[in-house]
C-alpha positions as CSV (number, residue, x, y, z in Angstrom):
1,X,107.4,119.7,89.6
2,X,104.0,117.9,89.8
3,X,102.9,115.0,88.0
4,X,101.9,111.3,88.0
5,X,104.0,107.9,86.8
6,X,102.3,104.8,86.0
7,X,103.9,101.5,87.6
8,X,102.5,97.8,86.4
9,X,103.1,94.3,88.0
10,X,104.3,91.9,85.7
11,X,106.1,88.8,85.9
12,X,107.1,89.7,89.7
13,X,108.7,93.0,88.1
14,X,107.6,96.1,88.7
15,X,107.5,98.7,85.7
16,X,107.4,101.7,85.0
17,X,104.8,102.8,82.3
18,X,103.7,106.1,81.6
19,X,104.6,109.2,83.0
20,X,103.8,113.1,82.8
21,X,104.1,116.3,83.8
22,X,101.5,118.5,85.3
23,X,101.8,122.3,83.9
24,X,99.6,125.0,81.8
25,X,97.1,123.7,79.3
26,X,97.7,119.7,80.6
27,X,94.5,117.8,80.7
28,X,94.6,116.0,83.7
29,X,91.4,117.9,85.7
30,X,88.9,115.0,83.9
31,X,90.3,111.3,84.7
32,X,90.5,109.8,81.2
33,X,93.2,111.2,80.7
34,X,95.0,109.5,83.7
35,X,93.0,106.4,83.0
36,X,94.6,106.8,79.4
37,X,98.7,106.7,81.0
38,X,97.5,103.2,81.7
39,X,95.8,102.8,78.5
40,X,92.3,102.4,79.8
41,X,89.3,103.9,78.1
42,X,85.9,104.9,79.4
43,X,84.8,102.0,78.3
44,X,87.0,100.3,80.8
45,X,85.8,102.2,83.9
46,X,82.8,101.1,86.1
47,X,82.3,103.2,88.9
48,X,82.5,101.7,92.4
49,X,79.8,103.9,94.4
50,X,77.4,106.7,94.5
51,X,79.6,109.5,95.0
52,X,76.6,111.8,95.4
53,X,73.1,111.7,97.0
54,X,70.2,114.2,97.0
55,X,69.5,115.1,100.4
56,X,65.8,114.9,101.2
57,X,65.7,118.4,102.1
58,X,67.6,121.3,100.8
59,X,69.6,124.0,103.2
60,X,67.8,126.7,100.3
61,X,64.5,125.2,100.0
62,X,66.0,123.6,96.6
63,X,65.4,126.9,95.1
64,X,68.9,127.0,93.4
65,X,68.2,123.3,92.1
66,X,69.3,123.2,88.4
67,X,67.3,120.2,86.4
């Protein structure tokens, strides 16, 4: 079955942390929740990059542009 586990470094060890099952009704589409296995807020997340850019021109003429 699918999932994720959660390993830390420590002490030259490593750990196992956290782990869960993916299934029906789980809440792992958004990535707090993973970021949450590891006990990390969003508070505790900068992101890295701009994951997305405007293009200067659209393939539609921008005329399915929302806000």
């Amino acid at each position: 079955m699918p999932g994720a586990v959660l390993y830390e470094s420590r002490d030259g060890e490593i750990l196992r942390k956290n782990s869960v099952v993916f299934g029906p009704g789980d809440m792992f589409c958004p990535a707090w929740n993973f970021l949450a296995l590891a006990g990390l807020g969003e508070s505790d997340w900068t992101p890295q990059f701009s994951y997305w850019q405007r293009p200067a021109t659209l393939d539609d003429g921008g005329q399915n542009l929302l806000g």
